[in-house]
C-alpha positions in Angstrom: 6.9 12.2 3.8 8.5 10.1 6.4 11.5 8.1 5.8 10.2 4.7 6.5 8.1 5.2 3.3 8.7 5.4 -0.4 6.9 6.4 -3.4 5.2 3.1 -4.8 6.4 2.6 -8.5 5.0 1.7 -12.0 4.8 -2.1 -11.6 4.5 -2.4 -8.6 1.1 -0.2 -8.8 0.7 -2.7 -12.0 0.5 -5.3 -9.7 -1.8 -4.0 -7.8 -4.2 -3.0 -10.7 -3.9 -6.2 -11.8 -5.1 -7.7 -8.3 -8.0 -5.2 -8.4 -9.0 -6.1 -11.9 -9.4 -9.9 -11.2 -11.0 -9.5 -7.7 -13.7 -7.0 -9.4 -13.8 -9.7 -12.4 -14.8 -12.3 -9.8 -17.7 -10.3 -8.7 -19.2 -8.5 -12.3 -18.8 -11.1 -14.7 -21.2 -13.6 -13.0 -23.4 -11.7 -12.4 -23.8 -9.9 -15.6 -24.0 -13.5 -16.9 -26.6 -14.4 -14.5 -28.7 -11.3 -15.7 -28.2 -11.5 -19.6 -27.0 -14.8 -20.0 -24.0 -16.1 -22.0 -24.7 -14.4 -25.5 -23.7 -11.4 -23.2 -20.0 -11.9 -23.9 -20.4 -12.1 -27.9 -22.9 -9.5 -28.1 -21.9 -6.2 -30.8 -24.2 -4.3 -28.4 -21.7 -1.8 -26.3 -24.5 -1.6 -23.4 -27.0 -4.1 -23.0 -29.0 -2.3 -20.3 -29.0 -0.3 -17.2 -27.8 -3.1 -15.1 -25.1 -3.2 -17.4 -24.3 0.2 -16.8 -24.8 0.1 -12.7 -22.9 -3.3 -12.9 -19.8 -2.5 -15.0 -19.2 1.3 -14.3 -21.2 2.6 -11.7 -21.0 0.3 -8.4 -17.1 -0.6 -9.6 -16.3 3.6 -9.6 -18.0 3.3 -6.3 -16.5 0.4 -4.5 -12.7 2.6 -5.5 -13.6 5.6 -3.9 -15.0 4.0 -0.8 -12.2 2.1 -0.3 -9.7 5.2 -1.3 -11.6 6.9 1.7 -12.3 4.5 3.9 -8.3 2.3 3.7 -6.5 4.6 1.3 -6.5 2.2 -0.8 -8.1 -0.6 -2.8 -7.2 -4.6 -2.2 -4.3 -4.2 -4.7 -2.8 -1.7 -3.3 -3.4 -3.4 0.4 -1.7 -6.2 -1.0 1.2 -4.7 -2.4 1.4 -2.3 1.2 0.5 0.9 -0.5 -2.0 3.7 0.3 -3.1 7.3 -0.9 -1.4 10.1 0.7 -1.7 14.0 -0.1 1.2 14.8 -1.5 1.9 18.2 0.8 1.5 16.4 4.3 1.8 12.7 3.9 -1.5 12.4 5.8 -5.2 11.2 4.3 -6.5 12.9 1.0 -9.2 14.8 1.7 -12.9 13.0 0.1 -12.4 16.0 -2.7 -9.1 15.0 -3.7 -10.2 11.1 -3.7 -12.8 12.3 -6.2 -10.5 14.5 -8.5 -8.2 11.7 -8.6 -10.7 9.0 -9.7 -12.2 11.4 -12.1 -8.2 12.1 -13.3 -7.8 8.7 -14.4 -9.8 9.8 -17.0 -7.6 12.0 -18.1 -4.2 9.9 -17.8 -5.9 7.3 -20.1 -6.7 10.0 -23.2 -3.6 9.9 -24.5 -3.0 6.2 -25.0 -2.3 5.8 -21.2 0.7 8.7 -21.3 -0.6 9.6 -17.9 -0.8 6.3 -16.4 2.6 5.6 -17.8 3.8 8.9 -16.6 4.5 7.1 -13.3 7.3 5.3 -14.5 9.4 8.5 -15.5 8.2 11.0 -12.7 10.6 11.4 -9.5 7.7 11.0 -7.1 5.9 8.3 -9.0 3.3 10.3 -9.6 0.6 9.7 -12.7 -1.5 12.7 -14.0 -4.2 11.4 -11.4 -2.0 12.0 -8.9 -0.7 15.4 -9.9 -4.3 16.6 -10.8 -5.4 15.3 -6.9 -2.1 16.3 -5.2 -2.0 12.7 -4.2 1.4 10.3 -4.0 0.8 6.7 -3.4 3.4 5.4 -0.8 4.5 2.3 0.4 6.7 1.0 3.7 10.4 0.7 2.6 11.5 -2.7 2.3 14.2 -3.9 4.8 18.1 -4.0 3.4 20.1 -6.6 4.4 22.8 -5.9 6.2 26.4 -6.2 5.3 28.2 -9.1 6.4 31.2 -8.1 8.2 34.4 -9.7 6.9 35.5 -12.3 9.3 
């Protein structure tokens, strides 16, 4: 890793989660409106149809991974300045690591979250995702100020 980076931390990555949630909110909830109308947010029914499948899981686990391949990162994380490095070179994840680490979020959220959480503790910021890809998510260091000379 080169030294005008740093590892990207809990909230910041919060942050940018949060960003991605809302922007993908803008886009799935009117349209799963529009396809099963209002009663769809008061229904008991966990699925209520393939469109709600494709619309809520599918094309969303899609749109991540071609933005992880394609930027590095998704709109939150462009935001915030971050991308998706591997963690050896500090250069783009290959498309098999991408996938791991989408299908490792899986696994961080198990056990209530631990390994989403687990980049909060971990020296390189890294969540179980991350460790299971060999992925860090890095960010440009901000600027210091610099000190004011006596005078």
């Amino acid at each position: 890793m080169t030294n005008d980076v740093e590892y990207a931390g809990f909230w910041v990555r919060v942050g940018a989660a949060i960003i991605d949630t809302l922007l993908l909110a803008l886009v799935i909830l009117p349209v799963l409106t529009a396809v099963y109308g209002p009663g769809y947010w008061s229904s008991d029914k966990l699925v209520q149809g393939p469109l709600d499948v494709l619309v809520s899981w599918v094309a969303p686990a899609i749109a991540v991974v071609v933005f992880w391949i394609a930027r590095q990162a998704t709109p939150g994380k462009m935001a915030i300045g971050a991308r998706i490095v591997d963690a050896k070179t500090g250069g783009k994840p290959t498309t098999g690591q991408i996938i791991l680490r989408y299908l490792g979020y899986y696994v961080a959220m198990l056990p209530l979250f631990l390994g989403i959480l687990w980049v909060a503790f971990d020296p390189r910021k890294q969540g179980w995702h991350d460790k299971i890809a060999g992925t860090v998510v890095v960010r440009r260091k901000r600027a210091t100020a610099a000190p004011v000379a006596p005078g």
